[in-house]
VEXNU-901497 format. One record per residue: x, y, z of N, C-alpha, C in turn. Coordinates in steps of 0.1 Angstrom, whole numbers, padded with zeros to 4 digits, always signed. Layout:
VEXNU-901497
XYZXYZXYZ
...
This chain:
VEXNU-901497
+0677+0970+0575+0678+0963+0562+0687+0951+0564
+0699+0954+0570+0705+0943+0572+0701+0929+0586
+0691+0935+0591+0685+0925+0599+0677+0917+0592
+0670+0924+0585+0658+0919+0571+0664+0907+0564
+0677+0907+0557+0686+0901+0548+0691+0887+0558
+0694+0896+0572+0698+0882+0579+0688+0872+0581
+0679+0874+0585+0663+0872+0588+0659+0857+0577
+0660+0865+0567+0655+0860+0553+0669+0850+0550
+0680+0849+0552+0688+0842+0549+0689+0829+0553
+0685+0837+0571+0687+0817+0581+0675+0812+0577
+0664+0821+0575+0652+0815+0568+0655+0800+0562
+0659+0807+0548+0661+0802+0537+0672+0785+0541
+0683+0791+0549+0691+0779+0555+0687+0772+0557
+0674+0771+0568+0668+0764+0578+0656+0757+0572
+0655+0763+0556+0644+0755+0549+0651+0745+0540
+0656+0752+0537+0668+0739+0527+0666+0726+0526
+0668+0720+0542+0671+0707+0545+0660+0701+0546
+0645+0711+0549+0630+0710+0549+0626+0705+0535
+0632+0712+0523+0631+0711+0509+0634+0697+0505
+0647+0695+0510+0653+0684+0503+0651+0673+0506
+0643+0673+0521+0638+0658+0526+0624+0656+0519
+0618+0663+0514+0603+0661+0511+0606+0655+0495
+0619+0658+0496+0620+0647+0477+0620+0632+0479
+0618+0629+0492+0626+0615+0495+0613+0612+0501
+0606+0601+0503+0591+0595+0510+0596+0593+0526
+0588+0597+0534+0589+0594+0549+0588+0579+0553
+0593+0572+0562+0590+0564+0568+0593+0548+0557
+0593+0535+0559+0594+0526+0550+0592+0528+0534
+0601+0523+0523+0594+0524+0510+0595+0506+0511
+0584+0506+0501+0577+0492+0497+0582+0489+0482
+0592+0483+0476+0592+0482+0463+0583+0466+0454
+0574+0465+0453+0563+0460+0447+0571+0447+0435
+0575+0432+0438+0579+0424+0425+0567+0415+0423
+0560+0420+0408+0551+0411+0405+0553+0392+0403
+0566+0388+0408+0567+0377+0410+0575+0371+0420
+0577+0355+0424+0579+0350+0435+0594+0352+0438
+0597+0352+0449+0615+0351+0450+0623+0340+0442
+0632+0348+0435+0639+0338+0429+0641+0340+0418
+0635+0354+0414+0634+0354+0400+0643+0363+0397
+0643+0372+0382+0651+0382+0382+0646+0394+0383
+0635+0394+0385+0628+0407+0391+0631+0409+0403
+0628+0401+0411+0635+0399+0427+0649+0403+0427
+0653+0394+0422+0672+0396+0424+0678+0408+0419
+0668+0418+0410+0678+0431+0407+0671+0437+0420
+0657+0436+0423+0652+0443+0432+0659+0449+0445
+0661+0438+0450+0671+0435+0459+0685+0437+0463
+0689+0441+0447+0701+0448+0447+0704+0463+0448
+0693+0469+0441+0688+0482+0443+0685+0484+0454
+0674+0477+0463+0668+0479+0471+0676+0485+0484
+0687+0470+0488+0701+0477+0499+0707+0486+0500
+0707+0490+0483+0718+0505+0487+0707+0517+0489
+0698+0515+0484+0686+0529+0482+0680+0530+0498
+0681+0517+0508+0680+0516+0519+0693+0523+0527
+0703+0524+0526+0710+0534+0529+0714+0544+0528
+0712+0544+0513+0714+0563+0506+0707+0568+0512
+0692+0564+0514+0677+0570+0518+0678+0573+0535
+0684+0564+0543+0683+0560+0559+0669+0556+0555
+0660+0549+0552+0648+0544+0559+0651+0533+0551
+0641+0520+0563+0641+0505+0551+0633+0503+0537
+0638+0496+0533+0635+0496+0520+0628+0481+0516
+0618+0476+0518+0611+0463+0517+0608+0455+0504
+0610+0445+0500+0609+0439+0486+0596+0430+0489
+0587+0435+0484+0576+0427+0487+0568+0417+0475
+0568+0407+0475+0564+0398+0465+0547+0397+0459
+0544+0403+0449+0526+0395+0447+0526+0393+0436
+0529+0379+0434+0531+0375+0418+0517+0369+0416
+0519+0370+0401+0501+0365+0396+0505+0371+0384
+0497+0366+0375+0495+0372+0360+0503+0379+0357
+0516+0372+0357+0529+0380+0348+0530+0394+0352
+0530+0392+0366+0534+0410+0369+0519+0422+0369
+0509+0416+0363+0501+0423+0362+0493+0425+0377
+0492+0417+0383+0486+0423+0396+0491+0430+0405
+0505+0431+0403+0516+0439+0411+0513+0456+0404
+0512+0457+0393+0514+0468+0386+0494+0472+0390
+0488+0465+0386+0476+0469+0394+0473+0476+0408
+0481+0470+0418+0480+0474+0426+0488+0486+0432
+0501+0485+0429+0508+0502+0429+0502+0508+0419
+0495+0512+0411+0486+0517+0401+0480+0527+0411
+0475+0520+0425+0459+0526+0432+0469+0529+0444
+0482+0538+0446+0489+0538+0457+0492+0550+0457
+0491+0559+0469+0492+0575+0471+0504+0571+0467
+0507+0585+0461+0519+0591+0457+0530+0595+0464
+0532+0590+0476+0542+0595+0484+0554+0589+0484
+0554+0581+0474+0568+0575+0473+0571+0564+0479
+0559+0558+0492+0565+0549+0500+0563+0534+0490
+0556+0537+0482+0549+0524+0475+0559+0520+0458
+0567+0519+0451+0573+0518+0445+0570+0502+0435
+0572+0506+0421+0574+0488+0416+0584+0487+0412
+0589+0473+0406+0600+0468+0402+0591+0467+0386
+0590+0477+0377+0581+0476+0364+0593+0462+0354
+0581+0455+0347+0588+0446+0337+0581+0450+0326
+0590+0441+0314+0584+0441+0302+0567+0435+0301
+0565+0424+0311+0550+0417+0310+0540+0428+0313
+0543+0434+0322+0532+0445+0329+0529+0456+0321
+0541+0461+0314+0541+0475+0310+0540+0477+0295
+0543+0462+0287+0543+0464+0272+0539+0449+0265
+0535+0437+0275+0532+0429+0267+0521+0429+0270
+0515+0428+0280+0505+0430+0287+0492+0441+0278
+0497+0451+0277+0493+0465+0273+0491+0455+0252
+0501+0451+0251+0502+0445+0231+0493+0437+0230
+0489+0428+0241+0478+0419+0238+0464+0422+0235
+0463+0435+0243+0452+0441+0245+0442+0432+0257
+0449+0430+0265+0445+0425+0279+0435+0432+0288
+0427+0432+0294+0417+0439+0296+0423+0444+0312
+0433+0456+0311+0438+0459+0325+0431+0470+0333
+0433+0466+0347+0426+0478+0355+0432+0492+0359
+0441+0494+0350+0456+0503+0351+0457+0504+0335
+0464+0518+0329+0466+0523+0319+0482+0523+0322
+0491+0513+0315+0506+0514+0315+0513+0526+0317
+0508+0537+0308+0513+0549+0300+0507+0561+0316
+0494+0560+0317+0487+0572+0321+0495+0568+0341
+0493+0554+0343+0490+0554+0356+0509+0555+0367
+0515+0560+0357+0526+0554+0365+0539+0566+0362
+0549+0567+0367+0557+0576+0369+0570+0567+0369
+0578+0570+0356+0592+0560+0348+0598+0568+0360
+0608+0562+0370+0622+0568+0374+0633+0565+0366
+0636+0550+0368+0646+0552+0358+0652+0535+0356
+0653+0533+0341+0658+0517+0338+0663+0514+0346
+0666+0501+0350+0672+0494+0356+0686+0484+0350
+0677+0476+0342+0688+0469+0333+0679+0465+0320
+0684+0458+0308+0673+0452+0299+0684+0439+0294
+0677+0428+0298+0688+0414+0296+0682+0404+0284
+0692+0393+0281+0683+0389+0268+0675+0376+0279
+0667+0372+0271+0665+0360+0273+0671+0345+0272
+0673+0336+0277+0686+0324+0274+0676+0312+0272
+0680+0306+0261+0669+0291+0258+0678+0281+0269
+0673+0275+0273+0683+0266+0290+0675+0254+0288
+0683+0244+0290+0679+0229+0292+0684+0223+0302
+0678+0214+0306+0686+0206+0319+0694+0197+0315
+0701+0187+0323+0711+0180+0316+0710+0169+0306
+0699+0164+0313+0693+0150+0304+0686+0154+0290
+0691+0168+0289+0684+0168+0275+0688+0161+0261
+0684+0159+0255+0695+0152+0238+0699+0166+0232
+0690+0173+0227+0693+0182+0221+0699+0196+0230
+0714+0200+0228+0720+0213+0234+0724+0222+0223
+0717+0220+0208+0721+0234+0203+0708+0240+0197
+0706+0251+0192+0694+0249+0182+0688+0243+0172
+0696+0242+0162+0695+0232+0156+0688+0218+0158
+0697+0211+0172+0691+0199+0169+0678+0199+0181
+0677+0214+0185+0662+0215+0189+0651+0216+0180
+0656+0221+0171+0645+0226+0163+0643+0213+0156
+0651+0202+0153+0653+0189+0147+0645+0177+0158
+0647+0181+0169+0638+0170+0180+0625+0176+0178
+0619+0191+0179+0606+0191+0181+0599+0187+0170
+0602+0192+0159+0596+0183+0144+0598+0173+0145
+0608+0160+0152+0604+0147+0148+0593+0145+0163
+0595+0150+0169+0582+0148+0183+0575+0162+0184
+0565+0163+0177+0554+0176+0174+0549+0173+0190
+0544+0186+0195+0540+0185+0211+0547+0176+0218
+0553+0169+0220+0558+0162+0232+0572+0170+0239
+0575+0180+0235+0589+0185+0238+0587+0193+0246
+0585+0199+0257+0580+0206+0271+0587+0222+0272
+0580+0232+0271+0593+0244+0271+0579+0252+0284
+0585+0255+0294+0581+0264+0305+0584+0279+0303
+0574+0286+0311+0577+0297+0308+0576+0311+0326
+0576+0319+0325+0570+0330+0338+0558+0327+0337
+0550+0325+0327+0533+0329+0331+0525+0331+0312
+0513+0333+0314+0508+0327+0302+0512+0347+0299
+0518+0348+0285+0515+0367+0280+0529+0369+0287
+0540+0359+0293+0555+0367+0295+0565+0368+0286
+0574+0376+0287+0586+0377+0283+0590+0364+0276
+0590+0355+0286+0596+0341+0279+0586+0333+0273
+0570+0336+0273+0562+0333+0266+0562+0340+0250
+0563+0351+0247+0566+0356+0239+0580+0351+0232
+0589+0352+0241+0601+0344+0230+0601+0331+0225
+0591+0323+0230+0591+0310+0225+0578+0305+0215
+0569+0320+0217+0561+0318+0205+0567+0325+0192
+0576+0333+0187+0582+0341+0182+0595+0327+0175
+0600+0317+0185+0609+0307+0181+0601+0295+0175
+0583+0290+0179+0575+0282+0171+0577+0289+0161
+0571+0304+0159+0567+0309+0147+0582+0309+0133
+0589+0309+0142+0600+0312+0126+0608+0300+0125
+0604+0285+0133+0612+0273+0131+0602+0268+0128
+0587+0272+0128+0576+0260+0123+0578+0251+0129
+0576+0251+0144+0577+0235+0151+0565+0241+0164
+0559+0230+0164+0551+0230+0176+0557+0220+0186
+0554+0228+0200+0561+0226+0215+0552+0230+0222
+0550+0218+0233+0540+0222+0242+0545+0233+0252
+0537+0247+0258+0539+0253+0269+0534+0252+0276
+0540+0248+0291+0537+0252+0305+0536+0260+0308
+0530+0271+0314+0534+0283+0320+0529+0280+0337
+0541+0289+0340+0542+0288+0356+0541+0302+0362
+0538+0305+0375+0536+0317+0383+0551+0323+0389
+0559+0327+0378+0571+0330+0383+0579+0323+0373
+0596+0328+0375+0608+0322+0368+0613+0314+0380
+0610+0317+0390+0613+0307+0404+0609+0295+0400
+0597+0293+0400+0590+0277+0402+0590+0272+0389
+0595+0278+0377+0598+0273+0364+0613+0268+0361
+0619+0275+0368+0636+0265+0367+0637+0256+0377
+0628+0254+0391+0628+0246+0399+0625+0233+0388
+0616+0233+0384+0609+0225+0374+0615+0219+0365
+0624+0229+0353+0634+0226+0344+0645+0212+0352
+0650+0223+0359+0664+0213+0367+0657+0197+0371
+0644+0199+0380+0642+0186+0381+0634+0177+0373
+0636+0183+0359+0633+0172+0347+0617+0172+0347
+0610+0179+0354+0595+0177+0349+0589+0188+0340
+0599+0195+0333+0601+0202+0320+0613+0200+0313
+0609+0208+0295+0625+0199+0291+0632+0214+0291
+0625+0220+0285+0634+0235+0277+0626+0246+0286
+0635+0260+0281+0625+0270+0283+0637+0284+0281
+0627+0295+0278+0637+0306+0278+0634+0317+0287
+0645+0319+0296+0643+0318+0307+0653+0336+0308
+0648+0343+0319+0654+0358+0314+0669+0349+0321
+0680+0356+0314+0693+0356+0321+0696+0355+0335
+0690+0367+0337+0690+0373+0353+0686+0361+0364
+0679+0356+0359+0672+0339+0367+0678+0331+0364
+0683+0329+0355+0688+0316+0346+0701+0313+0347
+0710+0329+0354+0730+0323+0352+0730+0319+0366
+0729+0321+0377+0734+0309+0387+0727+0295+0386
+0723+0291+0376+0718+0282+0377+0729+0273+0363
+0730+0280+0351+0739+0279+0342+0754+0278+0347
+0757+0286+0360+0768+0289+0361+0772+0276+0372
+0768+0270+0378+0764+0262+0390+0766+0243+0378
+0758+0245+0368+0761+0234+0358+0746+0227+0365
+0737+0232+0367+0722+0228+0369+0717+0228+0357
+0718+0235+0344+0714+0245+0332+0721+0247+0324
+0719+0243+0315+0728+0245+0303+0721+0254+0293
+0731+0263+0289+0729+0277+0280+0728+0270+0264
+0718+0273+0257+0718+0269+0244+0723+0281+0236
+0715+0292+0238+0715+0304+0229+0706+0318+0237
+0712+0327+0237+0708+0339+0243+0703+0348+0231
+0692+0360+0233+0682+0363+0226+0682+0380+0225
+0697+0387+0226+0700+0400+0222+0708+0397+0210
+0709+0409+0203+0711+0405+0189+0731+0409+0193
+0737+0410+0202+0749+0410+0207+0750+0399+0218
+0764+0390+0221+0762+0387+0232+0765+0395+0250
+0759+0388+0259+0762+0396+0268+0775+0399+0273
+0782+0404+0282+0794+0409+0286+0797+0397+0296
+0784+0390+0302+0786+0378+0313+0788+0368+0304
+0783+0360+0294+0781+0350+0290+0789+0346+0275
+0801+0355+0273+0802+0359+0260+0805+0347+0247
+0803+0333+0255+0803+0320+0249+0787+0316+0244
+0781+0320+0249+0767+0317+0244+0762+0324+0232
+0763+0314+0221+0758+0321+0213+0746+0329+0211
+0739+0339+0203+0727+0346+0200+0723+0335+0190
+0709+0339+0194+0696+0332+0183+0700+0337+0172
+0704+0350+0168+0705+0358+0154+0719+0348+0148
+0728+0343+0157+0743+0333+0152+0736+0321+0150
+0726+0317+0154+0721+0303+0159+0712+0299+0144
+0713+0305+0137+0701+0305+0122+0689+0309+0124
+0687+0320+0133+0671+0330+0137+0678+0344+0133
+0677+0347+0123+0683+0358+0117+0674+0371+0123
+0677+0383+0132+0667+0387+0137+0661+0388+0151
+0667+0377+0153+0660+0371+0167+0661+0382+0178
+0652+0387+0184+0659+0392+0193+0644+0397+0205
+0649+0389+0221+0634+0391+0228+0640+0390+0240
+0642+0408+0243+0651+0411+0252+0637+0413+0265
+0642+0415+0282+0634+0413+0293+0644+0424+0297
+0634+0438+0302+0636+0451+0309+0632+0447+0321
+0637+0456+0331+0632+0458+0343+0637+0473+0346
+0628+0483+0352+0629+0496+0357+0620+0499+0370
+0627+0508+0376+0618+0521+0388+0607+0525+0387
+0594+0524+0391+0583+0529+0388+0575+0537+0400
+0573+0545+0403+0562+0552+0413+0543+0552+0406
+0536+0554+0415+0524+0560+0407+0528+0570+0401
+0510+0574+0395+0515+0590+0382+0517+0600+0393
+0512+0598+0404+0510+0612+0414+0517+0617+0420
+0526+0610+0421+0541+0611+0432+0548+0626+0420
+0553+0631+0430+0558+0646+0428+0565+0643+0420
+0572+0655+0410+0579+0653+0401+0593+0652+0401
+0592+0665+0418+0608+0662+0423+0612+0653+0425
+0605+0646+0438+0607+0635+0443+0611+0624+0428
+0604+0620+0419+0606+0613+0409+0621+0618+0405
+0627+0630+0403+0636+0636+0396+0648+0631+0404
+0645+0633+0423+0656+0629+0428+0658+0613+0433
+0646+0608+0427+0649+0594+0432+0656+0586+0416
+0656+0592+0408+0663+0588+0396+0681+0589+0400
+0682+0600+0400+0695+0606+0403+0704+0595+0414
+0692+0591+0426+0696+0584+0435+0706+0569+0423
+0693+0564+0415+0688+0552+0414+0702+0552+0405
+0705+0564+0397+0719+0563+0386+0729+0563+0397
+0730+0566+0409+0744+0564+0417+0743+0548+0420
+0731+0545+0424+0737+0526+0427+0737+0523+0415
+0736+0527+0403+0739+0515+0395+0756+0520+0392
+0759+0532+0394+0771+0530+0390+0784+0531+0403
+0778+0520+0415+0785+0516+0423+0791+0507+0419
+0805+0502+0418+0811+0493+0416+0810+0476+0415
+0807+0476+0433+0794+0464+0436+0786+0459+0425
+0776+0470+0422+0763+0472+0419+0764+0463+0406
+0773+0473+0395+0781+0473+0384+0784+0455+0384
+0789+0447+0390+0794+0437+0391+0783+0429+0391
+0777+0430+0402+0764+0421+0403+0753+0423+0385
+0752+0434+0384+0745+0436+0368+0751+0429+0360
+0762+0426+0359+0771+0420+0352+0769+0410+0348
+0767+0405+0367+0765+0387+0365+0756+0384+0362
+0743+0390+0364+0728+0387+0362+0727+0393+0344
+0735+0395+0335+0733+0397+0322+0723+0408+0319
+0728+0422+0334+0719+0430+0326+0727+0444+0325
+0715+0448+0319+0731+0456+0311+0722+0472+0304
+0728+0483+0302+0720+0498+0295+0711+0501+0306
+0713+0502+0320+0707+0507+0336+0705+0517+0334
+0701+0529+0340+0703+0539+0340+0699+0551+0332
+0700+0561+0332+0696+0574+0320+0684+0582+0327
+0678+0593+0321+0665+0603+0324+0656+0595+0328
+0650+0600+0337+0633+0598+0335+0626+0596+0321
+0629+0606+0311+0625+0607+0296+0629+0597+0290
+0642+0594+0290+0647+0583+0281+0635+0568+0284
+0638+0565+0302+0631+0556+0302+0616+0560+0297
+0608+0567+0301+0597+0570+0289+0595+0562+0279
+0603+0572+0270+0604+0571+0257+0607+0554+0256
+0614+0553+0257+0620+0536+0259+0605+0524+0259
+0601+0527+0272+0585+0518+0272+0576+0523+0265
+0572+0536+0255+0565+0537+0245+0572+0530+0234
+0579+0529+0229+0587+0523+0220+0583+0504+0221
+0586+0503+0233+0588+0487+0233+0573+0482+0231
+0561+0490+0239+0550+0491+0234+0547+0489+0221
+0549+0497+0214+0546+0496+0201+0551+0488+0191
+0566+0481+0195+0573+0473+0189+0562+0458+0196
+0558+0455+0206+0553+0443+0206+0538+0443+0201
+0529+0452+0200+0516+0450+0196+0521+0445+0186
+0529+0454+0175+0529+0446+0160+0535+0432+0161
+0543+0427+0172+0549+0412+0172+0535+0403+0180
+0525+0408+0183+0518+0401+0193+0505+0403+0180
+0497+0411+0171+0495+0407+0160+0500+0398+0151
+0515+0400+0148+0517+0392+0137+0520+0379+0138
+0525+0373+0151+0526+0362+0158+0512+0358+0167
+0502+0367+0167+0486+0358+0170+0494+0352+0187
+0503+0360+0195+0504+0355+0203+0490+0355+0210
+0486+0342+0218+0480+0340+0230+0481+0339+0242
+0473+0345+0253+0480+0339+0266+0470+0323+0271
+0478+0313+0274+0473+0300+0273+0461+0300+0282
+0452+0290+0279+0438+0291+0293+0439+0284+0301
C-alpha cells in the first residue's frame, strides 16, 4: 500500500509541471496589430508583448496587417488553431464598431474569439498641428462654419474610433468637415504634423509623444474625466459637448478554441505585467488607463460597448467613407 501511494505520488509530481506547461502555447506566440507601427495598438502591444516574452521564456512577435480598421487582422486570427501561438491585439474598430455598422464580416466578434483580458481604454484627443488658427473648440467649431468642407480632420480608417468621434462632433456642433481617412494612426499624424491635414482625433496612446514633443497640440480629450497623463487637457464634456465621450479600448484576444485554461492563465499572466511598475508607467504615459480584470469582466465590457455603439452608429447614420 505504501508503495502504491508512493507510486501515485511521484506520478502526480512529475505530472504537475506537464499540466502547467500545456496552459502556456509551445514554441513562438504571434500577437496580431490590425494596424501599421506607430500606432497605439502597436505601442501597448509591444509593451505587453516584452514582458509576456519573458514571463513565458518563448518569443513573443508583434506582427503588423493593417487594413480596414483592424478588421482584417481580427479576420484572420478568427481562422487560427487554438493553441495560443496566434494572439490579437483586439480594438474597439474590430470588435464593436465594426460589428454596429453592420459591416458584412467574415468573423462573428462575440462567437469567434476568446476575451483574456483588457488592456487599457484611452480617450481620444482632438490634436492640431501648429499652423493651425483655431486651438480651442470653440473657435473650431467657429472656423468650420465660416469654411463648410475646407477644414481637413484625418482619421485611422473609414468605421474607426476616431472616425466615429468626429462624426459624433459634426453631429452635435452642426458643422461639416471634410474626412480623410488613412490606413493607420501612424500615417495619419505623419500627415497632421506635416500640414497636409489640419485636425483630427486621434487615440491618446498615438497622439502624446507627439503632443508631448510640441509636434501637436492637445485641444480637448474625449473621456468624460481627464486623464492621469494629460490632466491640463480639457474634456469635450468641459469644452461645451455636454456628454461627449468616445473612448478607444484595446484588449488580449485568442481564437474561441484555445483552451479555457490556457485562456484563464494567460489572463492572470497578462494582470501581472500590467501591474509591473514599468508597465504601470508606460500606461500612464500613453493615457491608458482600467487594464486589467477577469476574462468575464472583459466579456461583458465588449458586449456592452457593442451595444452602446449600434445605437450611436444608428442615430448618427455613421458611414464608413467610399
Amino acid at each position: 500500500m505504501q508503495r502504491r501511494n508512493f507510486i501515485a505520488a511521484t506520478t502526480a509530481a512529475l505530472a504537475a509541471p506537464m499540466l502547467g506547461a500545456q496552459t502556456l502555447p509551445a514554441g513562438p506566440v504571434r500577437i496580431i496589430v490590425g494596424f501599421p507601427p506607430g500606432g497605439g495598438t502597436d505601442a501597448l502591444a509591444r509593451v505587453v508583448g516584452q514582458k509576456l516574452a519573458i514571463m513565458w521564456n518563448v518569443p513573443v512577435v508583434i506582427e503588423n496587417k493593417a487594413g480596414a480598421a483592424g478588421v482584417i487582422a481580427a479576420d484572420y486570427v478568427s481562422k487560427q488553431p487554438g493553441d495560443g501561438n496566434t494572439l490579437i491585439m483586439a480594438h474597439i474598430n474590430s470588435h464593436a464598431l465594426a460589428p454596429a455598422m453592420g459591416t458584412k464580416l467574415n468573423y462573428n466578434a462575440e462567437r469567434d474569439f476568446a476575451p483574456i483580458s483588457m488592456i487599457g481604454i484611452t480617450p481620444n484627443v482632438l490634436v492640431c498641428n501648429t499652423e493651425q488658427p483655431a486651438k480651442t473648440v470653440k473657435d473650431l467649431v467657429a472656423l468650420c462654419k465660416a469654411k463648410p468642407g475646407q477644414v481637413s480632420f484625418a482619421s485611422a480608417g473609414g468605421g474607426s474610433a476616431q472616425h466615429f468621434a468626429l462624426e459624433m462632433f459634426k453631429l452635435q456642433a452642426k458643422i461639416f468637415a471634410l474626412h480623410i481617412p488613412y490606413r493607420g494612426s501612424g500615417p495619419a499624424l505623419i500627415d497632421l504634423i506635416g500640414g497636409q491635414v489640419n485636425y483630427c482625433f486621434e487615440t491618446m496612446t498615438s497622439a502624446a509623444p507627439h503632443i508631448k514633443s510640441g509636434k501637436a497640440i492637445a485641444i480637448a480629450q474625449t473621456r468624460l474625466q481627464r486623464a492621469k497623463s494629460f490632466p491640463n487637457v480639457p474634456t469635450m464634456d468641459e469644452s461645451g459637448f455636454t456628454g461627449f465621450e468616445a473612448t478607444v479600448w484595446y484588449g488580449l484576444m485568442g481564437p474561441a478554441k484555445m483552451p479555457p485554461a490556457m485562456v484563464q492563465r494567460m489572463n492572470e499572466d497578462v494582470n501581472k505585467v500590467l501591474a509591473m511598475p514599468d508597465v504601470k508607467e508606460k500606461m500612464d504615459q500613453y493615457g491608458a488607463e482600467d487594464g486589467g480584470g477577469s476574462t468575464e469582466k472583459f466579456a461583458n465590457f465588449i458586449k456592452a460597448e457593442q451595444k452602446k455603439w449600434t445605437q450611436v452608429a444608428q442615430d448618427a447614420k455613421v458611414k464608413i467613407d467610399a
